[in-house]
N, C-alpha and C positions, 0 to 999 in steps of 0.2 A: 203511342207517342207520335202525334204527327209534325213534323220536321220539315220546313220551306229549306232553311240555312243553317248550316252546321259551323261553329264559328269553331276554330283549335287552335289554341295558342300555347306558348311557349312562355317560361317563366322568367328567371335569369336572365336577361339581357335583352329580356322582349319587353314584360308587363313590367317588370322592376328592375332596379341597377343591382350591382355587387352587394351595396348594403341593405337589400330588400326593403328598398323605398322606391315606393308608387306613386310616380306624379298623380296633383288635384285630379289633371284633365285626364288619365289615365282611368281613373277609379271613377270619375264621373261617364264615362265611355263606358264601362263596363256596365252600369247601370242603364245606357241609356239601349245597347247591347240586348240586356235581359226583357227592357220596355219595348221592344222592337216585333220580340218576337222568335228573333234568333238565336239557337240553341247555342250556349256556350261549353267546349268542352277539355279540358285542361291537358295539355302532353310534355312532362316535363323530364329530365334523368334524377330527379330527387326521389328518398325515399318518404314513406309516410311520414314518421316523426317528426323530418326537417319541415315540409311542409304547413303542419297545422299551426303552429303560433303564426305565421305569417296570413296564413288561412282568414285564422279569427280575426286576427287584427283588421284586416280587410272586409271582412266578412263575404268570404269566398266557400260555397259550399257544391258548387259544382263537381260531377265526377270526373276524375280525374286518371288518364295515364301515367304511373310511375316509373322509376328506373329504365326508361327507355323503352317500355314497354313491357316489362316484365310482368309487372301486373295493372289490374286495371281498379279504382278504388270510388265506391259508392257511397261518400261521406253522408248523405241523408238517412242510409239504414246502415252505415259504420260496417261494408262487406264488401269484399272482394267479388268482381264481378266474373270475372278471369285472374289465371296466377300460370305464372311457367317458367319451369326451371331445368334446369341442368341434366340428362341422362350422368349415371355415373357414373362410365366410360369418359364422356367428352367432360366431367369435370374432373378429374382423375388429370389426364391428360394434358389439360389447358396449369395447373397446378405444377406439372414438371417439367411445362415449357416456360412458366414464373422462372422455375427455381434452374433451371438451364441458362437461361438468359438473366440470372443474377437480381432477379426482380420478386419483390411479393410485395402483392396488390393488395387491397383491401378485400374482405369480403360482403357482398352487402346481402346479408341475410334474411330468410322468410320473415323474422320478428321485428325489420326494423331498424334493427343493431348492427351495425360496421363491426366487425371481426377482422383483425390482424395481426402478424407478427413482425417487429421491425419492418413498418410498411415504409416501402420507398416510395409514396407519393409525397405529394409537397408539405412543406408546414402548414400552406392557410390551408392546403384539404384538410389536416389535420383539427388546424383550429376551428374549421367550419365544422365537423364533425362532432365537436367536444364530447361530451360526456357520454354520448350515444356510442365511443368507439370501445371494442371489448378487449384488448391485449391477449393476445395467446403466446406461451413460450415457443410453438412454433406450429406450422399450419397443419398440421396433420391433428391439432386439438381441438380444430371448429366440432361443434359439439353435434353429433349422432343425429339427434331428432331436428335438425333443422337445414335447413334447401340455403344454397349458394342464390340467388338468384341476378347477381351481378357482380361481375370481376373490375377492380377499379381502380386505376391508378393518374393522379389530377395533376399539370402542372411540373411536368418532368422533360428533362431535356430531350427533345424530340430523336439523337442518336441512341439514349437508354432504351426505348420501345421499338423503334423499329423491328429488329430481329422476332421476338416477341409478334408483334401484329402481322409479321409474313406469315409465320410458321401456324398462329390461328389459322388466320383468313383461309390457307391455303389448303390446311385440314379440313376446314371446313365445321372446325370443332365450336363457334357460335358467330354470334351477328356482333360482328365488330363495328364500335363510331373512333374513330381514330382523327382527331383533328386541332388547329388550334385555339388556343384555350383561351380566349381575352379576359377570364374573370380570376383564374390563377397564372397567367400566364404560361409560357413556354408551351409543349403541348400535350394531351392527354388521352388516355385510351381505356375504352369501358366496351367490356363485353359481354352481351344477352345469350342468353341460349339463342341457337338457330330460328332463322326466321322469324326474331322481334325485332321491332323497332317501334316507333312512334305509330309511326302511320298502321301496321298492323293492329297496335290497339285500338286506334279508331274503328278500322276495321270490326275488330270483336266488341266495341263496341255498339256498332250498328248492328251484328248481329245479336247479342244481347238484349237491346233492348228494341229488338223490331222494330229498326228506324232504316230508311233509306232516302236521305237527305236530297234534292233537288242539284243541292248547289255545295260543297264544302270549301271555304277560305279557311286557309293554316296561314299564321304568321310565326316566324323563326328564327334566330341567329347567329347558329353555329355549326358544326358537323354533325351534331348527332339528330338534326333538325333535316338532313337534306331529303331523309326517305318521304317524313313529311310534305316539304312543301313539293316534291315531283308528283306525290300521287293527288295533288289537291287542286280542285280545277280550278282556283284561284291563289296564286302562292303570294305571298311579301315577305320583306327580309329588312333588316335592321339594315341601314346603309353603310354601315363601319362591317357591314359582315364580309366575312371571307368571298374572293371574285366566285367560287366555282357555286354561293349561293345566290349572290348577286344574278349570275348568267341564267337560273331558273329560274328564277322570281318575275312578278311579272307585273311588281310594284317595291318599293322600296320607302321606309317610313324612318324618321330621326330616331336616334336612341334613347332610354325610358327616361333618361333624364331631362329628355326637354317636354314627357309628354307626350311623345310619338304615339302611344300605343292607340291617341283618341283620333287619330286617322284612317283607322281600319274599319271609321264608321260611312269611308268615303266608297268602300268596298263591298258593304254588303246588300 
């Protein structure tokens, strides 16, 4: 695969709004994106499932970064290109800093499937979840044969997590995005195993498919988006984005609702 420009974009509040609706000019950009040349490559904190109805509906078949990097997913041959999860010490651990700090996260598992017990994240996480969420009478029931691959909690008052995200970050027990949340509001906090993020999938992604891209543009709009757009030699950010994304970026485009996303074609 030979590669001029690596295009990486974000989902959620980049290519689409809250109600996963993609302006005309949006979805005509992505096509003109593909006709260009430039490799498109998707980095988003969703899991598979959430993704593919909105996939189809666009007809978006690009591979794509999940959960923040947890895994990397090759929807033309439907496999995992890369996958990483949790030592079972640092998940052990990250579970009784939950239940210390009076919190239990979601869990979002190798299958797909949200696992929780009396999950204190928000209701619309919850409702965005729907049917995909598994009830457990309490977390010590997530079931045997399957990987934590993201700890997650959406839309909670930013004093409930703090204590919580010191006592990670500081263990060092995974790669915490901690930040706030414009599409559930108040703010939110999701934790990868060590050393994921966005930008490392890309990462493994070039590795995987023996590409070494000339030029890479990320565009982004939140905290879990920053690792992205610092490691990308061309960044842009949604203009309603938080200042400390704003101050890396090195372009700034209107939000999906007016269409922004067909500006990133002034970039490549």
């Amino acid at each position: 695969m030979n590669i001029e420009t690596l295009l990486v974009t974000d989902l959620d509040g980049t290519l689409w709004d809250g109600e996963e609706e993609c302006h005309q000019d949006s979805l005509s950009a992505i096509d003109k994106v593909r006709d260009s040349g430039t490799h498109l490559l998707i980095a988003t904190g969703r899991r598979l499932r959430s993704v593919r109805q909105p996939f189809l509906k666009y007809g978006i078949t690009e591979e794509t970064v999940l959960l923040n990097g947890s895994i990397g997913y090759d929807f033309k041959n439907e496999s995992n290109f890369y996958k990483r999860q949790f030592a079972n010490e640092n998940e052990a651990r990250i579970k009784e800093i939950f239940t210390t700090c009076g919190l239990s996260p979601c869990f979002y598992a190798d299958d797909s499937f949200v696992y929780a017990s009396s999950p204190s994240t928000s209701q619309g996480h919850i409702d965005a979840i729907g049917e995909d969420l598994i009830l457990m009478n309490q977390p010590n029931d997530f079931p045997l044969d399957r990987h934590i691959l993201s700890f997650c909690l959406l839309g909670v008052e930013k004093s409930r997590l703090e204590e919580a995200e010191q006592l990670i970050s500081s263990e060092s027990l995974g790669s915490v995005a901690y930040y706030r949340d414009r599409l559930f509001g108040e703010y939110s906090l999701m934790v990868q195993p060590p050393n994921t993020s966005k930008w490392i999938g890309v990462e493994l992604w070039c590795e995987h498919y023996g590409v070494s891209p000339a030029r890479i543009v990320a565009v982004g709009d939140a905290g879990n988006d920053f690792e992205l757009l610092t490691g990308a030699d061309f960044s842009v950010a949604i203009e309603d984005s938080e200042q400390f994304l704003l101050d890396v970026a090195d372009a700034t485009i209107p939000p999906p609702s007016k269409g922004g996303w067909a500006q990133i074609l002034d970039y490549l």
